[in-house]
C-alpha positions in Angstrom: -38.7 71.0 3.6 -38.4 74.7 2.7 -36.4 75.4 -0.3 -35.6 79.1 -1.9 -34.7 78.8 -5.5 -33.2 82.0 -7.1 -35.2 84.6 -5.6 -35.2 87.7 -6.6 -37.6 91.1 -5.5 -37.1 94.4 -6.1 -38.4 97.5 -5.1 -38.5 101.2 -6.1 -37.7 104.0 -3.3 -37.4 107.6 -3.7 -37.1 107.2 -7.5 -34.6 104.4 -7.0 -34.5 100.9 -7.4 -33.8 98.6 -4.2 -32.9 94.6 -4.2 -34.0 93.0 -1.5 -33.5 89.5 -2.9 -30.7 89.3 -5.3 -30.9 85.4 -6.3 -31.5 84.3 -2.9 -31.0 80.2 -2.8 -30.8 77.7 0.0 -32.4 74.9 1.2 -33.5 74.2 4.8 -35.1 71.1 6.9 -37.8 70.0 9.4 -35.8 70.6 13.0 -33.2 73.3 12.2 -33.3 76.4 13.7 -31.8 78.6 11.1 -30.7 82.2 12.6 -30.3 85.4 10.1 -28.5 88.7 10.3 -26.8 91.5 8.8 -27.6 95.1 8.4 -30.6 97.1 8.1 -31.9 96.9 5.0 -30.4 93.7 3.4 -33.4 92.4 2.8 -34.0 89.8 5.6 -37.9 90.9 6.1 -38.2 90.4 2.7 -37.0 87.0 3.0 -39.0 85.6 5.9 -42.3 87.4 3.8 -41.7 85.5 0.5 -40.6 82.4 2.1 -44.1 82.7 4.2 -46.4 83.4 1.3 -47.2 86.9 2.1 -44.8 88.3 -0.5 -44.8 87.4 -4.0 -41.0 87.3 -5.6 -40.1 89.1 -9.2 -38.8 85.9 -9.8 -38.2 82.3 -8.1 -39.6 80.1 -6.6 -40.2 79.0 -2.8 -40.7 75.3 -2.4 -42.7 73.9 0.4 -42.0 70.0 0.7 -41.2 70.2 -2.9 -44.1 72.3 -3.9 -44.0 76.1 -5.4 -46.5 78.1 -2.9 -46.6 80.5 -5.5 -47.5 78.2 -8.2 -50.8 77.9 -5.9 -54.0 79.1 -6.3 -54.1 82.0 -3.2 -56.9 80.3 -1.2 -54.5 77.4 -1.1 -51.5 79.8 -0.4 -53.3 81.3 2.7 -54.3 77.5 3.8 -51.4 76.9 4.1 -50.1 80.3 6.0 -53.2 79.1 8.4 -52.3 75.1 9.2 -48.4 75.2 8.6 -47.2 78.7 9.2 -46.3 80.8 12.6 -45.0 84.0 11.4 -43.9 86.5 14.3 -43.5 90.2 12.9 -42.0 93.1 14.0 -45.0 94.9 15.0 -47.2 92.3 17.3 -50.6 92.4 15.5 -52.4 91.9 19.1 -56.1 92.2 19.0 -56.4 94.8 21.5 -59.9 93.9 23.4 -58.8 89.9 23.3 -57.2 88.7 26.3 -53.6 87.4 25.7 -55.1 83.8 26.2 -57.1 84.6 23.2 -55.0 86.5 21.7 -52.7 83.2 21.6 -55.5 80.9 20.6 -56.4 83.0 17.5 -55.1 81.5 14.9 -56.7 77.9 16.1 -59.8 79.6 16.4 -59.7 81.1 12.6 -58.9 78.0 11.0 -61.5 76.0 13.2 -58.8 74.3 14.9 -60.6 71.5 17.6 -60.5 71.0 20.1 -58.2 74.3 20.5 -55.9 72.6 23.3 -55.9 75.3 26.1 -53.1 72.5 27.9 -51.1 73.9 24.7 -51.7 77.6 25.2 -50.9 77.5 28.9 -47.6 75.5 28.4 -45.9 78.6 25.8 -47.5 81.0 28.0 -45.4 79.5 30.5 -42.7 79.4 29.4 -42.5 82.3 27.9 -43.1 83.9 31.0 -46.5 85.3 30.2 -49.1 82.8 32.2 -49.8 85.1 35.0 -51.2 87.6 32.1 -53.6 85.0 30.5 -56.4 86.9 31.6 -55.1 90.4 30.9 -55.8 92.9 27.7 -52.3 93.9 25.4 -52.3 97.4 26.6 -51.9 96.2 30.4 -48.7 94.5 29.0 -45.5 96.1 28.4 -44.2 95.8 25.3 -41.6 93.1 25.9 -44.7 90.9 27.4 -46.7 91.9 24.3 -44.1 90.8 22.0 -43.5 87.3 24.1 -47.1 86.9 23.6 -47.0 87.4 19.9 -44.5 85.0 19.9 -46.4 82.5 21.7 -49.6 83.2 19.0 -46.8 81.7 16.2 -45.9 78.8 18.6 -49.1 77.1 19.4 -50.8 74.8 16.9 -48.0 72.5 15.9 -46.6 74.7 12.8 -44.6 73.1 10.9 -42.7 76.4 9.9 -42.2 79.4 12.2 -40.6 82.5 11.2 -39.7 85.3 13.4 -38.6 88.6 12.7 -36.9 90.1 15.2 -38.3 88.7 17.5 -36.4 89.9 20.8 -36.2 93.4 19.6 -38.1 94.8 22.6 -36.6 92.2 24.9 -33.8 92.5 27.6 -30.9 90.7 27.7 -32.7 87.6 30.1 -36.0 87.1 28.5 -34.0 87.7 24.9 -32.1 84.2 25.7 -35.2 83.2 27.0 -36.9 83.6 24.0 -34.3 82.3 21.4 -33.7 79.3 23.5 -38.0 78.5 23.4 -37.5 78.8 19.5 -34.7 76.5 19.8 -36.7 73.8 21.8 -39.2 74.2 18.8 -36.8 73.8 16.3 -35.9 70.1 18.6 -40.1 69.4 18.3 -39.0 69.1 14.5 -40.3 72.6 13.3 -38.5 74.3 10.4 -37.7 78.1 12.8 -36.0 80.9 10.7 -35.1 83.9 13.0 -33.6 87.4 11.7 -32.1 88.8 14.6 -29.5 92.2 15.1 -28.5 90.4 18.3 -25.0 89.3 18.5 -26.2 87.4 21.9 -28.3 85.1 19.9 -26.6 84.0 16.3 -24.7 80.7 18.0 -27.7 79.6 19.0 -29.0 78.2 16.1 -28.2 74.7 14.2 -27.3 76.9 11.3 -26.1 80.9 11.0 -26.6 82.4 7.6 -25.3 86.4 6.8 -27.2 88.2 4.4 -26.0 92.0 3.0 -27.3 93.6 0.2 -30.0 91.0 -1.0 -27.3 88.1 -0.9 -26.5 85.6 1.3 -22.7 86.6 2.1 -19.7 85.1 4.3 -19.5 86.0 8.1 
């Protein structure tokens, strides 16, 4: 479904030059839940951008059931981030005078999703633990609820790819597990889930466990 071909970004920092994707390559399928670490700065943001279409490579290509998204005109490129992609980042992107319930519908509402199925919204909320704040603004949440709610915004609207970045990062230890084990379930639903995590708790949980330092995908 999602294949990485030989990917390759660089950056320049301070006058230096930083890889962030030194010939990155792999190729992953409808229903696994792939789960990423390593160390700050190896590039793993990086990854989950280009694979999304949000990033352009140097050099590459990212394959979406066969096809190059980059080879794409960009109004097809951000179709397709609309209808096939759930993309959870490490800041939350809340729209701050939406209520969470909207906040979670968004995305269906942009793309003129209908009917938008509330039945859908309600069932994330709830299990992520966030139903009793349907009707609340972001800034009555705490952050862990605001990030569970961004979450749930990359859930809903059967994506057939959802990548999250750290997505626990603000979590405790129980809704952490929580949270991972929701992406998991979606994953089962056939979804294609990439996670980047720092989380030692959380890298056995997926169908496949993939170490990346320095740009390149290394042994454990």
């Amino acid at each position: 479904m999602l294949t990485l071909r030989d990917l390759t970004k660089r950056y320049r920092k301070d006058g230096e030059t930083v890889v962030a994707a030194d010939g990155l390559s792999a190729e992953w399928q409808s229903g696994e839940f792939v789960v990423i670490h390593g160390p700050s700065g190896s590039g793993k943001s990086t990854l989950l951008l280009m694979a999304g279409g949000m990033l352009s490579p140097d050099a590459g290509e990212v394959r979406f059931e066969s096809e190059d998204i980059y080879a794409w005109p960009s109004r097809r490129r951000n179709r397709h981030r609309s209808e096939a992609v759930g993309f959870v980042f490490q800041r939350f992107h809340l729209v701050p005078y939406l209520s969470v319930r909207d906040n979670i519908r968004l995305p269906l509402d942009i793309r003129g999703a209908a009917p938008v199925r509330n039945a859908e919204v309600e069932r994330v909320a709830e299990r992520l633990g966030v139903a009793p704040r349907l009707r609340h603004l972001p800034g009555e949440l705490s952050v862990g609820e605001q990030q569970r709610v961004a979450l749930a915004r990359a859930i809903v609207g059967e994506k057939q790819l959802i990548l999250a970045d750290e997505p626990t990062g603000n979590l405790d230890p129980a809704n952490a597990q929580l949270a991972a084990e929701v992406l998991r379930e979606e994953s089962g639903r056939g979804r294609l889930v990439v996670m980047v995590t720092h989380n030692p708790a959380l890298l056995d949980l997926g169908s496949r466990r993939v170490c990346l330092r320095a740009g390149r995908f290394a042994p454990e």
